[in-house]
N, CA and C atoms as an extended XYZ file, in Angstrom:
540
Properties=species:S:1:pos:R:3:atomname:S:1:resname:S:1:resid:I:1 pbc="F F F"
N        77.185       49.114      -10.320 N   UNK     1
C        78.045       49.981       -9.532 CA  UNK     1
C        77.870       49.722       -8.039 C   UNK     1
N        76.677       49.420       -7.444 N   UNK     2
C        76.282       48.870       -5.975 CA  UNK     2
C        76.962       47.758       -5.702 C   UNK     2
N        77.198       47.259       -6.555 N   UNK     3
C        77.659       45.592       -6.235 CA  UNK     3
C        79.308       45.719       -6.084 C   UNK     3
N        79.799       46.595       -6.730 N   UNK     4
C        81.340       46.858       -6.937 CA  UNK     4
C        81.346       47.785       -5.385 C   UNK     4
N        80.623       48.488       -4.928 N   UNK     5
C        81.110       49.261       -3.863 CA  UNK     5
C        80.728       48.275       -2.716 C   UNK     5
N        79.736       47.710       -3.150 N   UNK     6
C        79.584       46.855       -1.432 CA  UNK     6
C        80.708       45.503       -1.912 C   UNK     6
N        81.131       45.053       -2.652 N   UNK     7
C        82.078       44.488       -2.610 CA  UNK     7
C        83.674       45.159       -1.975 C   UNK     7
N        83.905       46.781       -2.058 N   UNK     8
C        85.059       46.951       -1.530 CA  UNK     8
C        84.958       47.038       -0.158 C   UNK     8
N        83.823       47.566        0.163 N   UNK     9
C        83.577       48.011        1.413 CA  UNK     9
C        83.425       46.563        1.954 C   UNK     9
N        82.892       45.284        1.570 N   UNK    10
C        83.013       44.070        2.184 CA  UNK    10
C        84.752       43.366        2.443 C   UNK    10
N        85.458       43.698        1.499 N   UNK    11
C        86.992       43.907        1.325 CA  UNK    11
C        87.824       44.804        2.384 C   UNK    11
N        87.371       45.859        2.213 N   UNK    12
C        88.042       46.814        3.234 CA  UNK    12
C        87.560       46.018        4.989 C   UNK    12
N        86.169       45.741        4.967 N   UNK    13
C        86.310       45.386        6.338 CA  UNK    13
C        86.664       44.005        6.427 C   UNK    13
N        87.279       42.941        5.715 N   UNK    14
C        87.917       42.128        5.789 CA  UNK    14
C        89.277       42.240        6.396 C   UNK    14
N        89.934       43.150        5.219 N   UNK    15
C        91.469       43.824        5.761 CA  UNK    15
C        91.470       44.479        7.109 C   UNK    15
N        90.437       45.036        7.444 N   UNK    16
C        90.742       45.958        8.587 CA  UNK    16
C        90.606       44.525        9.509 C   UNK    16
N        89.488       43.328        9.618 N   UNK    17
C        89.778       42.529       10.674 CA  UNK    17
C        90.987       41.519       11.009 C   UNK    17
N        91.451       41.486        9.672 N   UNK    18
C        92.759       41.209        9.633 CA  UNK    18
C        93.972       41.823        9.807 C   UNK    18
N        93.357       43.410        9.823 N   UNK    19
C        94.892       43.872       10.580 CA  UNK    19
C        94.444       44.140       12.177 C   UNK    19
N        93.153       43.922       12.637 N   UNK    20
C        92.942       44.196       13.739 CA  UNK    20
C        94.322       43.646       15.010 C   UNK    20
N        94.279       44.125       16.059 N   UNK    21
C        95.213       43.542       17.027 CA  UNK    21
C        95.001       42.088       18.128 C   UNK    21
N        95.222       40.955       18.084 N   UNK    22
C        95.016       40.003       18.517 CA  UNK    22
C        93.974       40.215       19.844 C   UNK    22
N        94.080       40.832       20.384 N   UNK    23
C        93.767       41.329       21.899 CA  UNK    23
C        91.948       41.923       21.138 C   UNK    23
N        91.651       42.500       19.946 N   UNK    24
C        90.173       42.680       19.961 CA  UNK    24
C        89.400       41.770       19.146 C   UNK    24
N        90.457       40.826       18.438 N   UNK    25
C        89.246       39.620       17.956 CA  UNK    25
C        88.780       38.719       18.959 C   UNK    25
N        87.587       38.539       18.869 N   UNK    26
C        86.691       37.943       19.571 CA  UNK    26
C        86.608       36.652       18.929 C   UNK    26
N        86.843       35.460       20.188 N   UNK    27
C        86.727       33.568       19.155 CA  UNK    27
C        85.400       33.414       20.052 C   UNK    27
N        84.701       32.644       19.566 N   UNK    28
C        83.554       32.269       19.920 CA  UNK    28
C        83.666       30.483       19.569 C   UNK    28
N        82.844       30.123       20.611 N   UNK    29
C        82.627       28.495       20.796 CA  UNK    29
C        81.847       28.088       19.320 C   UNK    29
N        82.125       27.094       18.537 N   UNK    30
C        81.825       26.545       18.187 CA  UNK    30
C        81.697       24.964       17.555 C   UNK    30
N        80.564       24.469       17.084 N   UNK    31
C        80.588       22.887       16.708 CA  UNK    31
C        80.540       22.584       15.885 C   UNK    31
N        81.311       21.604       15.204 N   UNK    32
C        81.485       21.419       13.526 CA  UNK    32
C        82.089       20.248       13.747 C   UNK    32
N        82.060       19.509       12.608 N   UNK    33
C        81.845       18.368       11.618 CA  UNK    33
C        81.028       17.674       12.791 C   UNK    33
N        79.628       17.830       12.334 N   UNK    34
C        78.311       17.350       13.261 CA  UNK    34
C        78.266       16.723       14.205 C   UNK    34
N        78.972       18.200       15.429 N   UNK    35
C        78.732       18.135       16.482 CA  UNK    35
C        80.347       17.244       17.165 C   UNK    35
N        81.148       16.322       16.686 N   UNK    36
C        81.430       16.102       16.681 CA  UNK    36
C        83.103       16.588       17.911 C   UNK    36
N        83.005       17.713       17.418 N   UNK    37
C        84.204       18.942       17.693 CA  UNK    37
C        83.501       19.770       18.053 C   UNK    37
N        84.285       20.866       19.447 N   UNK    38
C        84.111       21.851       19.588 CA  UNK    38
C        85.424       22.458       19.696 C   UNK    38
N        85.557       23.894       19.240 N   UNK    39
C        86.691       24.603       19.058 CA  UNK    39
C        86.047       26.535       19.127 C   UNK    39
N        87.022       26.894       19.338 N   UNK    40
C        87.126       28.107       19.317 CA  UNK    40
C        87.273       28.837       17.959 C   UNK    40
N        86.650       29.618       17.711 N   UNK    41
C        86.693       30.217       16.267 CA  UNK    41
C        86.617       31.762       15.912 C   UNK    41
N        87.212       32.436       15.352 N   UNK    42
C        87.383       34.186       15.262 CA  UNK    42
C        86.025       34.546       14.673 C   UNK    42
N        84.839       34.842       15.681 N   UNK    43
C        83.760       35.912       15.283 CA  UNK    43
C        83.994       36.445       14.153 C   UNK    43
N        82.758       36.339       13.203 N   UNK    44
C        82.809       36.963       11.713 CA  UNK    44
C        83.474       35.955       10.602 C   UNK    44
N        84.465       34.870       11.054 N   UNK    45
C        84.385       33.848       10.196 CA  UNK    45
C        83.511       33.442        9.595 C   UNK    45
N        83.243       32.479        8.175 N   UNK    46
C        82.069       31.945        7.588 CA  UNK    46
C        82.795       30.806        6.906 C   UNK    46
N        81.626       29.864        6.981 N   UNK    47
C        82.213       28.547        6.340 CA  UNK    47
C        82.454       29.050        4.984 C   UNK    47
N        83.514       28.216        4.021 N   UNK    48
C        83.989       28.525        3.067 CA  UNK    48
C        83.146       28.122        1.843 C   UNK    48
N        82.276       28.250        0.975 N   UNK    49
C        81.508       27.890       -0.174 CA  UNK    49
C        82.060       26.728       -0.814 C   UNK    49
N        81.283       26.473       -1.418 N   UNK    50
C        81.945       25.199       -2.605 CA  UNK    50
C        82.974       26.030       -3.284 C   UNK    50
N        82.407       26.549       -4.182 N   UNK    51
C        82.991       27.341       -4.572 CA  UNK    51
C        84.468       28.069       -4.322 C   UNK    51
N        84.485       28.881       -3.231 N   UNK    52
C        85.868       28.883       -2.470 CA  UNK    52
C        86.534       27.456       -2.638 C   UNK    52
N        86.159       26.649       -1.831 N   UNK    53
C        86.716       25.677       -2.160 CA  UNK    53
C        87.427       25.047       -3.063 C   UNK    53
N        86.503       25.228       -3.966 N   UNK    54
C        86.922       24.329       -5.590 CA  UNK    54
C        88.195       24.923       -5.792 C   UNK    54
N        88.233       26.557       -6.202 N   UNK    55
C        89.161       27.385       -6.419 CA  UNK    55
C        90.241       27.372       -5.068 C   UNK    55
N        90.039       27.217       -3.866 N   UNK    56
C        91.378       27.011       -2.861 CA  UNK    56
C        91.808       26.421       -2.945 C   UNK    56
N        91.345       24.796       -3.433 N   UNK    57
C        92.484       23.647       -3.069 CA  UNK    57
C        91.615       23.108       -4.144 C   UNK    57
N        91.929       23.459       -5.575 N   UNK    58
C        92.109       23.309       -6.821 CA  UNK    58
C        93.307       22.275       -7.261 C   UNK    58
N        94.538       22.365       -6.567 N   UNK    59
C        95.628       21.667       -7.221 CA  UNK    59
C        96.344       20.996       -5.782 C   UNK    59
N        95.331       20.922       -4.581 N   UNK    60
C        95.478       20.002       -3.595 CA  UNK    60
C        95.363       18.117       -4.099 C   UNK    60
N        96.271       17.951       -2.892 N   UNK    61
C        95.780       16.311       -3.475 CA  UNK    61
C        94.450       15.809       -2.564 C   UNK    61
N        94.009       16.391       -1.311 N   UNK    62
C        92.696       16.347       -1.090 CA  UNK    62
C        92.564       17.158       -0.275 C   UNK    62
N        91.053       17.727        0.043 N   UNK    63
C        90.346       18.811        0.362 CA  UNK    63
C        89.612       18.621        2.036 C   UNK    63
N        89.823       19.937        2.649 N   UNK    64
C        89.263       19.786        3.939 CA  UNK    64
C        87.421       18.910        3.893 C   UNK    64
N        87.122       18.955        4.998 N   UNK    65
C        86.276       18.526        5.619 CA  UNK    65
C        85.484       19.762        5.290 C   UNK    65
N        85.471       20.827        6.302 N   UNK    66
C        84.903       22.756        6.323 CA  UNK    66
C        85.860       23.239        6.951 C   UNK    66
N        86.195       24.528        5.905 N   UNK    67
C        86.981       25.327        6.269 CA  UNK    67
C        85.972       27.076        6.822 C   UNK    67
N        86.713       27.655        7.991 N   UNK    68
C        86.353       28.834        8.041 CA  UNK    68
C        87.442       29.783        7.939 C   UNK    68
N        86.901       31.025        7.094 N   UNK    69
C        87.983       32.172        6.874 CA  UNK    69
C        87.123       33.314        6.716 C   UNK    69
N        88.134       34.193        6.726 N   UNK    70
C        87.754       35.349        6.676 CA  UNK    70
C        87.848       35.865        5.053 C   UNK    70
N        87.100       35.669        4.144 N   UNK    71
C        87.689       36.420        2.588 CA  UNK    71
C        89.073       35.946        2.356 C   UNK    71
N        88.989       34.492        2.444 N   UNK    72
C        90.533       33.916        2.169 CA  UNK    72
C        91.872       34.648        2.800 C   UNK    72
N        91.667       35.584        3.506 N   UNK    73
C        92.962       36.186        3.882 CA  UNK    73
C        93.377       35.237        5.432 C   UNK    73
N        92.121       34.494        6.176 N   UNK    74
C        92.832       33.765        7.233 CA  UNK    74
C        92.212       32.696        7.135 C   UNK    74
N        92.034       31.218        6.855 N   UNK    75
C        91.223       29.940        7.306 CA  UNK    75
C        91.845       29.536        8.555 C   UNK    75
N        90.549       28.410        8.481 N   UNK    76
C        90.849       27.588        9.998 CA  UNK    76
C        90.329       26.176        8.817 C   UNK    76
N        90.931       25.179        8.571 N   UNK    77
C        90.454       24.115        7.793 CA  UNK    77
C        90.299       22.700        9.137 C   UNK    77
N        89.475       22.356        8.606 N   UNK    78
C        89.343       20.958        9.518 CA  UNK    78
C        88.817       19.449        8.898 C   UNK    78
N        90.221       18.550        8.803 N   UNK    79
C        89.467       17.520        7.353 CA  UNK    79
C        89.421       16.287        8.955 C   UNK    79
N        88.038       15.897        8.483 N   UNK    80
C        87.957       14.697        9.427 CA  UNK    80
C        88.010       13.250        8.548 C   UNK    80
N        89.382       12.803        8.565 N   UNK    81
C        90.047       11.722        7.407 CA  UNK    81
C        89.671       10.401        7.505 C   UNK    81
N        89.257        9.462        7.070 N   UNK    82
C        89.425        8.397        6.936 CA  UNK    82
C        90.319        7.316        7.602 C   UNK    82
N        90.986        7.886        8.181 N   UNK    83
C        92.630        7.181        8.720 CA  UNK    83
C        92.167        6.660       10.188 C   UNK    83
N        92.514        4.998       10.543 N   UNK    84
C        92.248        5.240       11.892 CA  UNK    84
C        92.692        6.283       12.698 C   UNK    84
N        92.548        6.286       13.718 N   UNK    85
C        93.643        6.841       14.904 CA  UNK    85
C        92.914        6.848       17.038 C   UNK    85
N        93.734        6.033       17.421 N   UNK    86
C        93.363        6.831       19.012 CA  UNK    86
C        94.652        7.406       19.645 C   UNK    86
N        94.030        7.772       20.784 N   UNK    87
C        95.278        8.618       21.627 CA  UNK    87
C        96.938        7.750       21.743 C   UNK    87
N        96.822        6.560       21.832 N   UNK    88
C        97.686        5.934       21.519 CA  UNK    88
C        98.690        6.329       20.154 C   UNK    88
N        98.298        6.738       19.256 N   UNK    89
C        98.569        7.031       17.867 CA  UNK    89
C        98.925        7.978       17.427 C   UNK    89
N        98.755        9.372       18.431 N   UNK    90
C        99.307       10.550       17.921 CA  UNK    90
C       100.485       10.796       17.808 C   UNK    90
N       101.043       10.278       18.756 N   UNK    91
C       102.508       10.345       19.070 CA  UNK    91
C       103.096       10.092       17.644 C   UNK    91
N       102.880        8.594       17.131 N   UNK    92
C       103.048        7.923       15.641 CA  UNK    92
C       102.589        9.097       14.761 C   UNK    92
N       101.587        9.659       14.811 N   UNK    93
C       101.298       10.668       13.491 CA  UNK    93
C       101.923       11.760       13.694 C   UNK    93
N       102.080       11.994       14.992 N   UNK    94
C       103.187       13.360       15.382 CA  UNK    94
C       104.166       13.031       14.360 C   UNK    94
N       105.315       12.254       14.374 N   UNK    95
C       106.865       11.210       14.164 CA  UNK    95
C       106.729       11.967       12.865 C   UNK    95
N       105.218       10.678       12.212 N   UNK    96
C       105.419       10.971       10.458 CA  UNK    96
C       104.896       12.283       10.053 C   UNK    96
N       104.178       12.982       10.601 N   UNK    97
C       103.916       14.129        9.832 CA  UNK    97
C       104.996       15.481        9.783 C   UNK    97
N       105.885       15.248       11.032 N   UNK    98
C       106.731       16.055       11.155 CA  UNK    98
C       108.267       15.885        9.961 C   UNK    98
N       108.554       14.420        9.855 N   UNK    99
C       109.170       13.727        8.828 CA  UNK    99
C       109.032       14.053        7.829 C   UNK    99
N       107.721       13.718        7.141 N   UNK   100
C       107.092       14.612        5.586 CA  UNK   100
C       107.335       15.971        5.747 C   UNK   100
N       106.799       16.699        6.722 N   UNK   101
C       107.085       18.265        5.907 CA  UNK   101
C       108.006       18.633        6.232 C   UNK   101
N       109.399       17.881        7.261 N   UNK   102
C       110.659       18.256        7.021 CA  UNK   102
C       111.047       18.071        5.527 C   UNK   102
N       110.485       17.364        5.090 N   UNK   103
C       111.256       16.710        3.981 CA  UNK   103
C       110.779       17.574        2.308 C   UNK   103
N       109.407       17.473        3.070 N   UNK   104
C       108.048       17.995        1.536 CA  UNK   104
C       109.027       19.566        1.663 C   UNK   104
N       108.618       20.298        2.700 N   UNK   105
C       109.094       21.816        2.879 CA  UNK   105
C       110.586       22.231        3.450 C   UNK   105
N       111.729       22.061        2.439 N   UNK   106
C       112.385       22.100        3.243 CA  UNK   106
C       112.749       23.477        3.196 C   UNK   106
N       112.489       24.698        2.908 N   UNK   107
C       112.631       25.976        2.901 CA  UNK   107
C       111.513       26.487        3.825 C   UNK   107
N       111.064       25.969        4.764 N   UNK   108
C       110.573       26.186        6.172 CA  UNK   108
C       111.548       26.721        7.310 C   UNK   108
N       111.003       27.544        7.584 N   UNK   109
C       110.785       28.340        8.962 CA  UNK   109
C       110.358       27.535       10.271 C   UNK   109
N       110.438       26.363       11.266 N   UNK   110
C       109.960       25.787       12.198 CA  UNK   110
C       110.040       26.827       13.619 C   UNK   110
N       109.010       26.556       14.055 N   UNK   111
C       108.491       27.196       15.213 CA  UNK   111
C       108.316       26.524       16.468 C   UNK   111
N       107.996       24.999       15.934 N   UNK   112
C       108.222       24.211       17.014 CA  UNK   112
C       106.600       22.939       16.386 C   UNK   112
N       106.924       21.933       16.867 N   UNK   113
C       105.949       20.533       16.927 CA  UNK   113
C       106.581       19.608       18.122 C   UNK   113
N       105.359       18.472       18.348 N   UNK   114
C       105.221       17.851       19.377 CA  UNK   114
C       104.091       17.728       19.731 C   UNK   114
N       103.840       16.908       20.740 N   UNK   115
C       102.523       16.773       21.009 CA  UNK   115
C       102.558       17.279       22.629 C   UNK   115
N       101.232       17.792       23.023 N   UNK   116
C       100.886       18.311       24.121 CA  UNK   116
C        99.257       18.147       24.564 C   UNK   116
N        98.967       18.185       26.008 N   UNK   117
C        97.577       18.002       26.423 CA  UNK   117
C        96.857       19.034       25.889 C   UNK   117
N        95.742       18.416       25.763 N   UNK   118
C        94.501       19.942       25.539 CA  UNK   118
C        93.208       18.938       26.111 C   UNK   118
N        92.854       19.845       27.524 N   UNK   119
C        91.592       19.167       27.599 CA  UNK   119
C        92.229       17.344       28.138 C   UNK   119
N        93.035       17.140       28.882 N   UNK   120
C        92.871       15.460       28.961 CA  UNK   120
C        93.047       14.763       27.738 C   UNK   120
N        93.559       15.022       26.658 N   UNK   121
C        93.641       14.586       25.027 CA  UNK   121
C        95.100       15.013       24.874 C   UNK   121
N        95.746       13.934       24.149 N   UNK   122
C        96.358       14.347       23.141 CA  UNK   122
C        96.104       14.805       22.015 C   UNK   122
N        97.631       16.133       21.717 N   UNK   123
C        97.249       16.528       20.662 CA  UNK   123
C        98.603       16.940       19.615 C   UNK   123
N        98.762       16.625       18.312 N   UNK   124
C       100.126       16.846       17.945 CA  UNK   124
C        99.962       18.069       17.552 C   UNK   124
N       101.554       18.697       17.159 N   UNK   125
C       100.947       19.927       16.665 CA  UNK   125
C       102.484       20.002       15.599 C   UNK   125
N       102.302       20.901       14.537 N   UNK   126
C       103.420       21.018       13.987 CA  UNK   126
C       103.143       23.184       13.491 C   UNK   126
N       104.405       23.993       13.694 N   UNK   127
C       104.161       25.449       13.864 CA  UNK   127
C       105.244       25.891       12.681 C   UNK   127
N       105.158       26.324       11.398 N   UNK   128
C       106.024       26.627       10.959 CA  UNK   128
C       105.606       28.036        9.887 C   UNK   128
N       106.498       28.269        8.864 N   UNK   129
C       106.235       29.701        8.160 CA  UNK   129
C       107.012       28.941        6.620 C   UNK   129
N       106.309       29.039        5.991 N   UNK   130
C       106.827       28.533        4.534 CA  UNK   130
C       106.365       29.062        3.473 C   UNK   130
N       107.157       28.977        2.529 N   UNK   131
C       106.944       29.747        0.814 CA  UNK   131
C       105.661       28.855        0.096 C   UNK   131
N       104.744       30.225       -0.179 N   UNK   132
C       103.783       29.472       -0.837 CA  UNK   132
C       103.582       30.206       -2.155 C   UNK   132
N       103.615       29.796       -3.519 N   UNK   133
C       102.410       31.290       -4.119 CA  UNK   133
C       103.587       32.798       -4.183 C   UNK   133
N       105.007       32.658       -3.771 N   UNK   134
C       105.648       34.054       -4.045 CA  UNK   134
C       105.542       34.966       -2.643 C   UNK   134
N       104.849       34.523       -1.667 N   UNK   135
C       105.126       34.803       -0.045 CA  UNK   135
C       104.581       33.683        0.509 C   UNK   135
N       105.369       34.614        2.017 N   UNK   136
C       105.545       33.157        3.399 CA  UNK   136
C       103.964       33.055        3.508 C   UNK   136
N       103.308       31.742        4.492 N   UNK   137
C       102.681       31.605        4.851 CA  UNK   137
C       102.661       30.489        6.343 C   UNK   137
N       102.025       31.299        7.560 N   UNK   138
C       102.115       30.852        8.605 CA  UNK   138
C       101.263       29.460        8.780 C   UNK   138
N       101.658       28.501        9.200 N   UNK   139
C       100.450       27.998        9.830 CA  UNK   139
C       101.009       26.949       10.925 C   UNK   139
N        99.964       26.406       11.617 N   UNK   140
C        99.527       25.818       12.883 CA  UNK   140
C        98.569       25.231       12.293 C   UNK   140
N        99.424       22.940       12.509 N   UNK   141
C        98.876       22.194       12.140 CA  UNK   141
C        98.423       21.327       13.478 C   UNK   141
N        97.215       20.982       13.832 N   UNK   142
C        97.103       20.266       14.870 CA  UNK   142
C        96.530       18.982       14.518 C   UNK   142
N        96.373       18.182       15.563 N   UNK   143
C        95.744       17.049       15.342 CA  UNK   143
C        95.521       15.860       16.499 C   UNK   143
N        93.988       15.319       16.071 N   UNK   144
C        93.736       14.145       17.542 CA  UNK   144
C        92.624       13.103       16.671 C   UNK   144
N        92.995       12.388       17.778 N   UNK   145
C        91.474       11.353       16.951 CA  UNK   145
C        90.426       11.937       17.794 C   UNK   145
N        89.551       11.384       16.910 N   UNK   146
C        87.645       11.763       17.100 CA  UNK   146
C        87.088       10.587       16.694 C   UNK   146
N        86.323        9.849       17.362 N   UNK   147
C        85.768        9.045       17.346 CA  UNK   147
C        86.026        7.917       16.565 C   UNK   147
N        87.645        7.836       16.663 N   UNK   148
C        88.085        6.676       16.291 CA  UNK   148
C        88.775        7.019       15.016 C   UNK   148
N        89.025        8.406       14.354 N   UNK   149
C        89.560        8.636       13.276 CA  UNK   149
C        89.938        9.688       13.500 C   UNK   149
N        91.277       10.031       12.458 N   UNK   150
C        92.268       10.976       12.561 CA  UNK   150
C        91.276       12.838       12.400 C   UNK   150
N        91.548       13.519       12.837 N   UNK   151
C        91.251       14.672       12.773 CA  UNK   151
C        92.437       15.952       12.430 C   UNK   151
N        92.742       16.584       11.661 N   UNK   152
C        93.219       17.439       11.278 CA  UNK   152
C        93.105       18.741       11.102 C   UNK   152
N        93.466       19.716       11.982 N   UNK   153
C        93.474       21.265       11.421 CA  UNK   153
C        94.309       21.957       11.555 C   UNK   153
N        93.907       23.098       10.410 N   UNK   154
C        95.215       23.579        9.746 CA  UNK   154
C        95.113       25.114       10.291 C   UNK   154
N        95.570       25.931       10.541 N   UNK   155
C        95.304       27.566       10.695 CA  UNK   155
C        96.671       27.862       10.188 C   UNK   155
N        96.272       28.928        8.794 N   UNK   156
C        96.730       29.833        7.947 CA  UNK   156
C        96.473       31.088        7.927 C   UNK   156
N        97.652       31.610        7.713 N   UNK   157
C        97.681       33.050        7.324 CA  UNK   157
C        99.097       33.860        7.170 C   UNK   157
N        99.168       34.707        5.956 N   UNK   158
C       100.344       35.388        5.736 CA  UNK   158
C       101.183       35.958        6.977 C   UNK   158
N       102.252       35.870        6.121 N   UNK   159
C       103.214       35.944        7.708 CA  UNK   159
C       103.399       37.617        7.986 C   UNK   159
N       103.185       38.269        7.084 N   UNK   160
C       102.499       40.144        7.691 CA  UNK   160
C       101.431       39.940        8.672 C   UNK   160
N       100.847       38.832        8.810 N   UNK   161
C        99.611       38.830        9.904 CA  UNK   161
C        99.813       37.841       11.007 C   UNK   161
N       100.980       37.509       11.064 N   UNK   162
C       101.360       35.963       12.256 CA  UNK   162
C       101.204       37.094       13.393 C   UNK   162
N       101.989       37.818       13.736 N   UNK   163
C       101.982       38.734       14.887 CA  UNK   163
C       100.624       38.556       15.610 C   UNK   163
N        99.765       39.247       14.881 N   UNK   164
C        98.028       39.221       15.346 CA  UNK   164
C        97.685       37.804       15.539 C   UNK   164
N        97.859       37.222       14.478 N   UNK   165
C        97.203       36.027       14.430 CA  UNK   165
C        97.899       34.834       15.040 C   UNK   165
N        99.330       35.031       15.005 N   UNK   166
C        99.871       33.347       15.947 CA  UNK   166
C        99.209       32.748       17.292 C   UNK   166
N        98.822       34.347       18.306 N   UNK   167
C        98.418       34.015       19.835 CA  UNK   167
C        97.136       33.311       19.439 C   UNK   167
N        96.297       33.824       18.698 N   UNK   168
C        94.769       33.369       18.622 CA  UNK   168
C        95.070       31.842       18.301 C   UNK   168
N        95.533       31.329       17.204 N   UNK   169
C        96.456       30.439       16.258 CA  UNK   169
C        96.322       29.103       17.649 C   UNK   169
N        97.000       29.511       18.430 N   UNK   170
C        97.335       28.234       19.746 CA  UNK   170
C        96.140       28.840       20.687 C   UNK   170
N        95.411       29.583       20.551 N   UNK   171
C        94.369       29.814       21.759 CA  UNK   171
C        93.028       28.804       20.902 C   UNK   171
N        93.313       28.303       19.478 N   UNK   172
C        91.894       27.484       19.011 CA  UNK   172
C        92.624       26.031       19.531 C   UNK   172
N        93.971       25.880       18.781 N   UNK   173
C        94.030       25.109       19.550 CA  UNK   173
C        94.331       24.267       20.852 C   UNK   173
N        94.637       25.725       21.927 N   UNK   174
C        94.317       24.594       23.040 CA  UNK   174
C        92.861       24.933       23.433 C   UNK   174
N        91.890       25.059       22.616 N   UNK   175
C        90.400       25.235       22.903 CA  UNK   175
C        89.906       23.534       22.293 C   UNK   175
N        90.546       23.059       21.461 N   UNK   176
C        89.904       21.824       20.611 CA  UNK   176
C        89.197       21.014       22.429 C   UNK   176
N        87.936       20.379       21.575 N   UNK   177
C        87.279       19.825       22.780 CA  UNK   177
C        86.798       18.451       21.191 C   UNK   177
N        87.088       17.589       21.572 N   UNK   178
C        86.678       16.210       20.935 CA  UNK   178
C        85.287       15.510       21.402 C   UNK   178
N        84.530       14.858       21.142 N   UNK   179
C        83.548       14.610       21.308 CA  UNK   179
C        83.965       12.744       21.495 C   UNK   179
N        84.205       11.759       22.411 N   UNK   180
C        84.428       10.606       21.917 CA  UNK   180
C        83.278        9.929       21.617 C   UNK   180
């Protein structure tokens, strides 16, 4: 019976930070995929378990790098890929990635993509709201090379929570800091 109540009460204060108002979540600096990246991240996040994992992107064709969320109701995913890439190149991965999910999603919502500075870096970005699962889901896809390879992140979350969450959404990423 302890385990069922500190589970709602771990639930309830999930929901409540997720309905919190953009203006009182707190992002805090942090470094991930070793050291590599620094980015801004919503206080009280936690890296996502194997586990989470296995079960999130179960029927993905491949899986982040580390993701942080809040009790699955918001991630921040970050896959550091295999793919070359330098600043020269974003522009090119801007082109095709925007191409595919015109194409993959075409019952999308666009918000806007392109690439823009962050920090002296390029960075692409693609902003849209699409059907996932029986509701919308927001996200803000960015991307740059890191040390010579493509870098990718994703920020999700239901579109009852874009309001709160879109400003933060572009405040991680124009926080991305690359490590060359």
């Amino acid at each position: 019976m302890k385990k069922i109540v500190l589970l709602l009460l771990t639930s309830c204060a999930s929901l409540l930070m997720a309905a919190r108002p953009a203006s009182e979540i707190e992002l805090v600096k942090k470094r991930v995929l070793s050291e590599r990246v620094e980015v801004l991240i919503p206080k009280g996040f936690e890296v996502m378990t194997e586990q989470q994992m296995d079960f999130a992107y179960a029927h993905a064709s491949s899986r982040p790098s580390v993701v942080f969320t809040n009790n699955n109701l918001v991630s921040l995913a970050f896959n550091y890929s295999d793919n070359d890439a330098d600043q020269d190149m974003v522009q090119v991965y801007q082109d095709n990635f925007a191409k595919a999910y015109h194409k993959q999603y075409k019952q999308t919502t666009w918000f806007g993509e392109g690439v823009k500075e962050v920090g002296n870096r390029k960075v692409g970005y693609l902003e849209f709201m699409k059907p996932e699962m029986g509701h919308e889901v927001y996200t803000l896809v960015f991307f740059t090379d890191v040390q010579g390879k493509l870098l990718i992140c994703t920020f999700n979350c239901a579109d009852r929570q874009k309001p709160e969450w879109e400003p933060l959404a572009k405040r991680i990423l124009n926080s991305l800091k690359a490590n060359s």
